[in-house]
C-alpha positions in Angstrom: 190.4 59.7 108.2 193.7 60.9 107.0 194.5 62.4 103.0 197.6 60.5 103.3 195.6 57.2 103.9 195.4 54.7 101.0 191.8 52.7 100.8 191.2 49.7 98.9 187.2 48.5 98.5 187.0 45.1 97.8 183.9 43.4 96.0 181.8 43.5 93.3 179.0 45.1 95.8 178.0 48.4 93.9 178.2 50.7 97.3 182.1 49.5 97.2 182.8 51.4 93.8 180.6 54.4 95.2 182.6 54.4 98.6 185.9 54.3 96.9 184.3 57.4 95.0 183.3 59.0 97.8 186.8 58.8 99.3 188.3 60.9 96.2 186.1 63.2 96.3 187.2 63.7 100.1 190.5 63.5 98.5 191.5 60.7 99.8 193.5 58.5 97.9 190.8 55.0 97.5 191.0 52.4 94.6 188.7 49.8 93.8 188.8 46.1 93.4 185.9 44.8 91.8 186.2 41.5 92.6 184.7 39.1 95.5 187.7 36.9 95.4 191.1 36.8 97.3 193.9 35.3 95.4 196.4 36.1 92.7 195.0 39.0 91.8 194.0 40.8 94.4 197.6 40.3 96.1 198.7 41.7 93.1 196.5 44.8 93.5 197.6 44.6 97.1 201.0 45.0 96.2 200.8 47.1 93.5 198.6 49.8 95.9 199.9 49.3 99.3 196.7 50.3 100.9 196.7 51.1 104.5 192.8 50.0 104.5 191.6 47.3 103.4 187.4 47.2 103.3 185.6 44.1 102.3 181.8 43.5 101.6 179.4 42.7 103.7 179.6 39.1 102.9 182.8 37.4 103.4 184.9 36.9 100.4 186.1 33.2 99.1 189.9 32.7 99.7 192.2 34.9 101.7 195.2 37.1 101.6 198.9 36.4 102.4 199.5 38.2 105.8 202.9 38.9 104.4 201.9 41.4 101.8 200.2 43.8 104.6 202.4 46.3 106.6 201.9 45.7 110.6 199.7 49.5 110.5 197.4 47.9 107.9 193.5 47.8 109.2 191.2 45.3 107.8 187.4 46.6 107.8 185.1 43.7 107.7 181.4 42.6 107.3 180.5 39.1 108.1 184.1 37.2 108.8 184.1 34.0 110.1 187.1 33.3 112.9 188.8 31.0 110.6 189.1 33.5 107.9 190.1 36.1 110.4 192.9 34.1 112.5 195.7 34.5 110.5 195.5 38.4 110.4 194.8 38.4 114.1 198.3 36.2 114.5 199.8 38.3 112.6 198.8 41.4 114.6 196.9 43.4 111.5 194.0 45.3 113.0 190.9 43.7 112.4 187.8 46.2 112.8 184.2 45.5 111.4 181.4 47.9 110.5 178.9 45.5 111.2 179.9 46.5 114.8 178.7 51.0 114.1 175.5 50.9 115.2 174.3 53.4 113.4 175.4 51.9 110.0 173.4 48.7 111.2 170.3 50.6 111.6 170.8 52.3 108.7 171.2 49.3 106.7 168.5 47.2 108.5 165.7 50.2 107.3 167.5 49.8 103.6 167.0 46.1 103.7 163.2 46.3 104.4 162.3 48.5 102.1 164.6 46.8 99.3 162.6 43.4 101.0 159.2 45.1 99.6 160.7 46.1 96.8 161.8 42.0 95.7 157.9 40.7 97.5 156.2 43.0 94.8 158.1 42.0 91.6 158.7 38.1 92.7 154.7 37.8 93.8 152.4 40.7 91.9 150.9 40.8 94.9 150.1 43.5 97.3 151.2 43.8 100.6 147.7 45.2 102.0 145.5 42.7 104.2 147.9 40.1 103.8 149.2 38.0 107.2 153.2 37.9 106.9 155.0 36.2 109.6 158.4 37.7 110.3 161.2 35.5 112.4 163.5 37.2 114.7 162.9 40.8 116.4 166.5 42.5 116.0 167.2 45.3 113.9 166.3 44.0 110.5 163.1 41.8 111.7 162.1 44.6 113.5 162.2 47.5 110.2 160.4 44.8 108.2 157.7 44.1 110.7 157.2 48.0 110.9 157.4 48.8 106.9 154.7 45.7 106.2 152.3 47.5 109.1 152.6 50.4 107.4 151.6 49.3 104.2 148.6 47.9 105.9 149.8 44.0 106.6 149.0 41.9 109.0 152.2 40.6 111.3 152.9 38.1 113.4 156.6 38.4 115.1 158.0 34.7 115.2 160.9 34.8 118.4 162.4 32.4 120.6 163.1 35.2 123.2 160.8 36.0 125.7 162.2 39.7 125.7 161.3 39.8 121.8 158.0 38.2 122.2 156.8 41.0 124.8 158.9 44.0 122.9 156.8 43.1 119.3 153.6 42.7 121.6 154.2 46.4 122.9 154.5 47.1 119.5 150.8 45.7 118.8 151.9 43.0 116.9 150.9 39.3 117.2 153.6 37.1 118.4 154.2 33.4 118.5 156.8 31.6 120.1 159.5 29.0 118.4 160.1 26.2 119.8 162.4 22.8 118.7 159.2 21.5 117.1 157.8 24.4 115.1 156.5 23.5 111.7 155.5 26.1 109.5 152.4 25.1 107.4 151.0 28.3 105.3 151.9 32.0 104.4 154.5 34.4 103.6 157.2 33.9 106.5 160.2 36.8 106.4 163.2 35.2 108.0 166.0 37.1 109.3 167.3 34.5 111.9 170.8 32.8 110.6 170.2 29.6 111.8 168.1 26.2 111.0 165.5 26.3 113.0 162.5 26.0 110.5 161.1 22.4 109.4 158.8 23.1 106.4 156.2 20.0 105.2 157.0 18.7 101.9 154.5 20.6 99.8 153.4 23.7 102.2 151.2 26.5 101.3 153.8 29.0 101.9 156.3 31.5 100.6 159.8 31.9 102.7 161.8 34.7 102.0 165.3 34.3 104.0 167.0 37.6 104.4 169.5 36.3 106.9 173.0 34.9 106.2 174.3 31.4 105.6 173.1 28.7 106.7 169.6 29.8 106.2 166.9 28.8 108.4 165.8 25.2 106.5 166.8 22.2 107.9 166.0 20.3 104.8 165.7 21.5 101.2 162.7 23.3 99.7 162.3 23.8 96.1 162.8 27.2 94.8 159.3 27.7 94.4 158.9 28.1 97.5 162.1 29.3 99.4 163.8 32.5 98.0 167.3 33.6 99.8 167.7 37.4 99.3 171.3 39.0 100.8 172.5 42.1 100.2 169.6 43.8 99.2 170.7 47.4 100.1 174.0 47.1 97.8 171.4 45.9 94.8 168.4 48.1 95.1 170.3 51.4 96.6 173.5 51.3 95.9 173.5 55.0 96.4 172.3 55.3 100.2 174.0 51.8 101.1 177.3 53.3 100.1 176.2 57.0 101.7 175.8 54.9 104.9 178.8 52.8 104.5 180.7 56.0 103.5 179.6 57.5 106.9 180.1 54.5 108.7 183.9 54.2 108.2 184.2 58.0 108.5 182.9 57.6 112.2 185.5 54.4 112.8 
């Protein structure tokens, strides 16, 4: 990181306003957008700036940015970026890195998001986490922080995975596992979802509580009435806006 660098955080995500203040106090020249939206304005902000970084949030902004208004040494720092969104920069030759990629910042982020995940099951339920069965789906980074902050708060798990290496990596762990397979119906209980696809079929008035921490689509593959299905992104930037933007902060500093 360079003092004659120019930083631009996009989003309305409080860690970007905390990074960009982090940067000054580095004294590094960083400005803030507070917006989630490409267009008119942030072109303008663009152009009025000329920012040699460009960092978005963690989830991918609506609209785009004319590749025109970014010099050829511009670097675009991304979270989740579909390869739509991300082909015209990559035609245009802007370097396109993403911190999603610095694994350090992912685990860092994953332990955030399970604790801000008990944090949302307390105040949305009034109900403690003790002796209760949760079911978490997926064993990466953030199904595997959640599985290990509900143990330790003295619930029961069970590690929902497709993979056979997951199954037997939770099992080491102690927890119960159960396989998914194209026919899995989930009937009763509190299932954590961190899986980004649709792989879950629910029955039409289940006994259950889904709480879907993983990005779009979700994981129904039909409706569900709020009362029972409760998406929850970007958890660090809303609960600990402080330590998501520390590890953020870090993160780029390491790219």
């Amino acid at each position: 990181m360079k003092t004659e660098d120019k930083w631009l955080f996009i989003g309305d995500d409080a860690r970007m306003a905390l990074c960009s203040e982090h940067f000054l106090k580095k004294g590094v020249n960083s400005q803030h957008f507070a917006h989630s939206l490409g267009g008119e304005k942030l072109e303008h902000k663009i152009i009025e700036f000329s920012p040699s970084h460009l960092v978005f949030p963690v989830h991918q902004i609506q609209g785009s940015i004319r590749t025109e208004l970014l010099a050829k040494d511009t670097t675009l720092i991304t979270g989740k970026a579909d390869a739509i969104w991300l082909e015209p920069f990559l035609t245009a030759g802007i370097r396109v890195e993403s911190y999603l990629n610095e694994e350090r910042f992912i685990w860092r982020n994953a332990v955030l998001t399970a604790e801000a995940f008990v944090h949302e099951y307390y105040e949305r339920t009034k109900k403690s986490i003790a002796n209760k069965h949760f079911y978490v789906a997926g064993f990466g980074r953030v199904g595997k922080m959640v599985a290990y902050t509900l143990q330790q708060l003295g619930g029961r798990v069970t590690v929902l995975a497709r993979a056979a290496s997951q199954l037997g990596e939770a099992e080491a762990f102690g927890y119960e596992v159960e396989k998914i397979t194209s026919t899995f119906v989930f009937k009763e209980g509190s299932l954590v979802n961190t899986i980004p696809s649709k792989w879950l079929a629910v029955e039409s008035h289940p006994k259950l509580h889904i709480f879907d921490l993983a990005s779009s689509p979700g994981c129904l593959r039909a409706p569900l009435s709020s009362e029972y299905y409760t998406v929850l992104l970007a958890l660090p930037g809303k609960h600990f806006p402080v330590d998501a933007a520390s590890a953020l902060a870090d993160a780029l500093e390491r790219m």
